[in-house]
N, C-alpha and C positions, 0 to 999 in steps of 0.2 A: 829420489827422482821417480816422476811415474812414467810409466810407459804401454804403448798401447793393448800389452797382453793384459796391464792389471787392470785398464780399463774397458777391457774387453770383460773379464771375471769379475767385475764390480758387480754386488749385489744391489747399492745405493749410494747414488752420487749425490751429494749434498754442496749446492752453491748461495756460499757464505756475500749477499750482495745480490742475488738472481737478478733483479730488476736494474742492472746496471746495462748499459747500452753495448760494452764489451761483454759483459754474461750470458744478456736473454738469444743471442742467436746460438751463443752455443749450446744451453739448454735446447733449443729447439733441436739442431741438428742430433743431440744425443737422445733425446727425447722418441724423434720418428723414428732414431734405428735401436728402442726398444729400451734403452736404460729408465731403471726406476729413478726419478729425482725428486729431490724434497729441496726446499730453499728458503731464503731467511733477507728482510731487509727493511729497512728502519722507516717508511714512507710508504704509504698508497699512492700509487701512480697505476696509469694505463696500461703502463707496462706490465706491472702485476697482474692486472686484468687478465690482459693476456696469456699470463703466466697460468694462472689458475684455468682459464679456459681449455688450457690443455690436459689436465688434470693433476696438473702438479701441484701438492701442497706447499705454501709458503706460511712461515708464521713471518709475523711483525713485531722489531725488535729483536736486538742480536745479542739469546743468552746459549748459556752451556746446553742446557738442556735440549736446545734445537738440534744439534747434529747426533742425536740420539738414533744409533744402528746404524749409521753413514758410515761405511769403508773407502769412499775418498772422500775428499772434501777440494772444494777449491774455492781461492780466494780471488782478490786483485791487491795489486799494488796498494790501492786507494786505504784497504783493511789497515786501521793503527796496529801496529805488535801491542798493545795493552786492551784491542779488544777482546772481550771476554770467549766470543764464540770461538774467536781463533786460537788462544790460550786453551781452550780448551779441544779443540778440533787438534794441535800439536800436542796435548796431552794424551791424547787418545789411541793411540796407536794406528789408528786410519791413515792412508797414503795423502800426505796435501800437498796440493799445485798449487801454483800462481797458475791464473787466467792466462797466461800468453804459451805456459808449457803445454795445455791443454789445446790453444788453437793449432799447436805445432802439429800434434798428435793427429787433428782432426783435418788438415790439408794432406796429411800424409796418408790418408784415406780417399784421397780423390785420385784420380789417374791425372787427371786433368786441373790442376788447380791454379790459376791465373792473381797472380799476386802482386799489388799495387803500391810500390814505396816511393819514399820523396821526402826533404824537408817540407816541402809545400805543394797542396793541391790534392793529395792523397785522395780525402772523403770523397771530392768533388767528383774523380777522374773515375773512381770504385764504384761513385751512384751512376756515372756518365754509362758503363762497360754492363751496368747489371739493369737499366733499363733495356737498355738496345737490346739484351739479351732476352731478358722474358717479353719485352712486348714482340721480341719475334718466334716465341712459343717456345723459346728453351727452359724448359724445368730445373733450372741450375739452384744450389749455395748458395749462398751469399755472406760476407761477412763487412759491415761497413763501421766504420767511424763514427757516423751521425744519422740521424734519419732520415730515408726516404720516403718521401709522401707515397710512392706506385704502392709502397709493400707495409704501409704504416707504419715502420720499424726501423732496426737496425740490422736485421740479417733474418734470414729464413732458411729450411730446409726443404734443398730441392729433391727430386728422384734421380735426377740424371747424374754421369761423372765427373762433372763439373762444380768447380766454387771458386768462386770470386773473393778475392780477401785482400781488403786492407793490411795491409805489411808496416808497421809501423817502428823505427830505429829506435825508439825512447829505449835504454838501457838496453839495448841489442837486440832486442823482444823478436824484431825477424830471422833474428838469424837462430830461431828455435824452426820457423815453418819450413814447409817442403814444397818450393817452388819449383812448376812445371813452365811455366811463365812468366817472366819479371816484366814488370815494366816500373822504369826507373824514369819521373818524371824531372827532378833535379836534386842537387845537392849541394846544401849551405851550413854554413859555421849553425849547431843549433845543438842544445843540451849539451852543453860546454861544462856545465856542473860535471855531467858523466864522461866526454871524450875528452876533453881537456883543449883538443886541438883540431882544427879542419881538418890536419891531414891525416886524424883516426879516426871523423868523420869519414871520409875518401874511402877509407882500409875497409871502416865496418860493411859499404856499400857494395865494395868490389869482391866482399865475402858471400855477403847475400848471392850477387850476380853469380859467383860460380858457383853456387850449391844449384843452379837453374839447368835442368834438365833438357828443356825444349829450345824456347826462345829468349832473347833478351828485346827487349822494346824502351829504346833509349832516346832523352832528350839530346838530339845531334847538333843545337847549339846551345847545353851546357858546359862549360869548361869543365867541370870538377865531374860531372857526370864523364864525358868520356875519358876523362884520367881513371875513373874507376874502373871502366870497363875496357881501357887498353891494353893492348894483346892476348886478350880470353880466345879461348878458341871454342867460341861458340857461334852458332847463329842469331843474327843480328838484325833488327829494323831500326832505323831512327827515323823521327818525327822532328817537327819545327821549321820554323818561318822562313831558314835558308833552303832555296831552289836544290841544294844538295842534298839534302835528305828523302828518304826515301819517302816518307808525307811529308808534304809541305803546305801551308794554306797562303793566299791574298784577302785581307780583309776588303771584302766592296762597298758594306753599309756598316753602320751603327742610325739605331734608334730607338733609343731608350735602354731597358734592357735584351734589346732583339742585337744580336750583330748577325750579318751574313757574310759568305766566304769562301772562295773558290778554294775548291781541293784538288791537289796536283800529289797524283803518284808517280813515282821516278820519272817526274819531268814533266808529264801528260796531265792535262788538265779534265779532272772526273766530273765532278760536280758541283756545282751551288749549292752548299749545304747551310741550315740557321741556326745558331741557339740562341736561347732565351735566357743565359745569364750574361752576367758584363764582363767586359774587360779581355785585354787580349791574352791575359792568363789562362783563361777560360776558353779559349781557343784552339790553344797549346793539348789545354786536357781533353779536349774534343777529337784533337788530331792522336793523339795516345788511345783514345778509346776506340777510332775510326781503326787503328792500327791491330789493335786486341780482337776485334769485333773482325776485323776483315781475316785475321787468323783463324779465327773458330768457325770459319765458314757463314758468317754474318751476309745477307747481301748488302749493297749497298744503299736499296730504299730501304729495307729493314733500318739499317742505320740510321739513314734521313729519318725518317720519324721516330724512331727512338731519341735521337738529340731534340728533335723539336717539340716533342712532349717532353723534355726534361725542363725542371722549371728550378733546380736546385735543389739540393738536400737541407735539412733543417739547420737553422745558422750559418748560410751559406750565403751571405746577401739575401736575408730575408726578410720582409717587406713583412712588418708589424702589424701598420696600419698610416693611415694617412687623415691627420686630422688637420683642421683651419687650412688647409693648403700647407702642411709641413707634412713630406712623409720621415717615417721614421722606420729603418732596416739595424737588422743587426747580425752579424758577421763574426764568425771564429777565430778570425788571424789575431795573430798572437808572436808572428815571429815580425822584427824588419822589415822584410824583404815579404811577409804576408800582408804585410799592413800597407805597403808601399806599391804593392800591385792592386789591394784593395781602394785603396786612397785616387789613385790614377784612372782607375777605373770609375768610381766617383764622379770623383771632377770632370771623366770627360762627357758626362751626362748634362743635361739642360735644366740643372737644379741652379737657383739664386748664389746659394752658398752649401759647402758643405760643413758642418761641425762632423767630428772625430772624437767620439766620448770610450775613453781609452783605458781599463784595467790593465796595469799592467802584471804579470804573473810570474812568482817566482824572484826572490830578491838576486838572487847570481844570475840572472839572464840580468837584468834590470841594469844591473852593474856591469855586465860583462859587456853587452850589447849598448852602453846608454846610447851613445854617439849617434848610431844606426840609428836608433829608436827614434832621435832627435831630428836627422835627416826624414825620418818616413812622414811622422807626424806633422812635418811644416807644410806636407805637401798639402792637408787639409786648410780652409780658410780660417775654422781656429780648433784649437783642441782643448778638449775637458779632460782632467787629467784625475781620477781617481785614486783613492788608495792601493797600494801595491796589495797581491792577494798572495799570501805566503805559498799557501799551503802547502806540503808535505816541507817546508822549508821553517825555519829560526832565521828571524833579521841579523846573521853574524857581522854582515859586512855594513850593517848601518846606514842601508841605504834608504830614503821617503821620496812619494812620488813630486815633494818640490824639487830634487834633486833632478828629474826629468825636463819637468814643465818649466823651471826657471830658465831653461836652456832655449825654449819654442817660442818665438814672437808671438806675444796677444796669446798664449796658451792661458786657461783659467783654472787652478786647482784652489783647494780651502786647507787651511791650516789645518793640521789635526795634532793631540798631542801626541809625541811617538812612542809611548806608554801606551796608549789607548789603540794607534794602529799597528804595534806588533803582539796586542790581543786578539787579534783578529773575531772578534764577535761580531754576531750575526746584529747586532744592535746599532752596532758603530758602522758596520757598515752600511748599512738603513740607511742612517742618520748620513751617511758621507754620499751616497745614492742621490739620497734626497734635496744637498744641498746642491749637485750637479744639476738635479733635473729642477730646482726652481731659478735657475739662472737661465739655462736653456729657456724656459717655458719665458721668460720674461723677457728677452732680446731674439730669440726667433724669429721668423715671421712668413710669411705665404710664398713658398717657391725655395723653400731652404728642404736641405737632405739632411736628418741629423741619423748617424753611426754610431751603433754601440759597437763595441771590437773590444774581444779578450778571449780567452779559452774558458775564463771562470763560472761568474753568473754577470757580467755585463750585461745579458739579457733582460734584468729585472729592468735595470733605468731602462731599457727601452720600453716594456711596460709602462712604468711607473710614470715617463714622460707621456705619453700617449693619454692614459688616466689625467695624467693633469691638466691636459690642454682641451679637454674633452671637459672638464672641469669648468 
């Protein structure tokens, strides 16, 4: 186990993956307050760029040789056990963390560190809390999920006591951090591989909340949310769309991706505030943010135009491009209940049709969840059903995405042999991309919304279709 004395004594920190979107914020933060880092990762990206800008060395490609004079090392989940660097980084006798014991360390360095969990909405609610924040001149942390266009990234290091962090439940990964403020936007059946059951979903949540120092900032018409946080004896705000909450909003408009929307503190009506993403999900995470933001002494036009410069964080309903009169977005959700507030949101837009072009990820969610999956997906006008994308997983349970899409009215998926799609290669899946988006591209037509949606690379067909109708 590391801890923040040895990483205070580290002479060189070496991170195995730097260029990963949960790595590079952390390098920065260790970086400003003086650690040597050196790093390692398989692809040129911008990120790298970045990486190097700071004077950090990185090699590309991950062998033994890289963590040469690193006394820790740190990896992510994402690292196989038969990668070589990490074989040999545990060879080594140097201290190794996984990425999330590290973030733990690094919130516990803030006085102040404002921490954002949820089965869903997290990125969104994280980017929502750290615009408002720097565009009202606070020098804060940051630590996010995805990226935000304001800070071209996924986290930065601020000067001030403050940091913003994504809290993420994937295998308890939060309940390493040191929260001074929680905000807990909901909680649903999700990474069932790991809790087994909702209600260790509940437990791990209600664990989080009391390790929380300051505040608790809760969705007050979740059910399973305030089963988590019942009887704490802590201080408390709740948010959401019932008059009893301590925020509460009236939606007055929608157009397009613009909605507007009276805000009501314990009862009293503050302001007309706008954002510029869709859906009343996004609402919700707005009034979460209005809640964080009005704690840390935020004013309230500070706010109002921090939300109304927010335009989304990357894969967050975002808008590819718009070709022939078909725009094409593509969206992170990946759970149900992400897909089903993604999909409603959709449709209650003034597009022709929407298509729902759908990876789904992880064969035991796939299995676990199908029903759900099946329910969320009808709600588009039709859905493209892609190959299931393993990764970190083995097809045990034998499950293929016709197992999905046979279940969705007018849903369209392509045979594949199931030999070829539990090889998961980058070739097959091209090739399964490819047959999506020439079906797409050949029945669309001017005034349609077509949606990529998955956590994987769904992104590419969003690409890929774009290129071909431009074609």
């Amino acid at each position: 186990m590391i801890s923040d004395e040895i990483l205070r004594q580290a002479k060189h920190i070496h991170f195995i993956g730097i260029g990963g979107s949960g790595m590079y914020p952390l390098a920065q933060i260790l970086h400003s307050q003086g650690a040597y880092i050196t790093g390692s990762d398989n692809n040129e990206t911008e990120t790298l760029e970045a990486v190097r800008k700071m004077g950090i060395e990185v090699f590309i490609g991950q062998r033994a040789e890289n963590i040469k004079g690193a006394d820790v090392i740190i990896y992510t989940a994402a690292i196989m056990d038969d990668n070589p660097e990490l074989i040999a980084a545990k060879a080594s006798g140097a201290v190794c963390a996984e990425r999330a014991e590290l973030l733990g360390l690094l919130t516990g360095r803030y006085p102040d560190a404002v921490c954002v969990c949820g089965t869903h909405g997290k990125t969104t609610a994280t980017s929502m809390i750290t615009q408002i924040m720097l565009e009202s001149g606070r020098d804060i942390s940051c630590f996010i999920g995805g990226k935000l266009p304001l800070i071209g990234g996924s986290g930065r290091a601020g000067s001030s006591e403050t940091m913003v962090c994504e809290a993420c439940e994937f295998k308890d990964h939060f309940l390493m951090l040191h929260p001074d403020v929680a905000v807990i936007l909901n909680v649903d059946a999700d990474h069932l591989d790991y809790f087994g059951t909702l209600e260790n979903v509940i437990k791990s949540f209600r664990r989080f909340a009391e390790m929380t120092s300051k505040l608790l900032i809760v969705n007050g018409d979740d059910e399973n949310t305030l089963k988590a946080v019942e009887g704490l004896d802590k201080e408390r705000v709740t948010f959401g769309f019932g008059r009893g909450n301590d925020y509460s909003a009236v939606i007055t408009s929608k157009r397009g991706l613009h909605t507007e929307f009276e805000l009501y503190v314990k009862g009293e009506k503050k302001a007309l505030l706008a954002i510029n993403v869709p859906g009343e999900h996004n609402v919700l995470n707005a009034l979460a943010a209005i809640a964080a933001a009005e704690h840390e002494g935020i004013s309230l036009e500070d706010i109002r135009r921090g939300l109304e410069n927010f335009t989304g964080a990357l894969r967050r309903f975002q808008k590819i491009d718009e070709v022939k009169g078909v725009t094409i977005v593509d969206d992170y959700a990946h759970h149900p209940a992400e897909l089903a507030a993604t999909l409603k949101a959709a449709k209650s837009l003034d597009f022709r049709r929407v298509w729902a072009v759908f990876q789904p990820f992880t064969y035991s969610r796939t299995s676990l969840l199908l029903d759900d999956f099946v329910s969320a997906l009808s709600i588009a006008d039709t859905a493209v059903i892609t190959d299931i994308m393993g990764s970190r997983e083995k097809n045990d349970v034998g499950i293929y995405s016709e197992d999905l899409a046979s279940k969705i009215d007018g849903a369209v998926w392509f045979e594949t042999d199931h030999a070829l799609a539990d090889q998961q290669t980058a070739e097959q899946k091209e090739y399964n991309f490819r047959q999506c988006v020439d079906y797409i591209a050949e029945h669309c037509e001017a005034g349609d919304l077509v949606i990529t949606l998955g956590c994987g690379d769904a992104y590419k067909a969003a690409r890929m279709l774009a290129k071909k109708l431009a074609e």
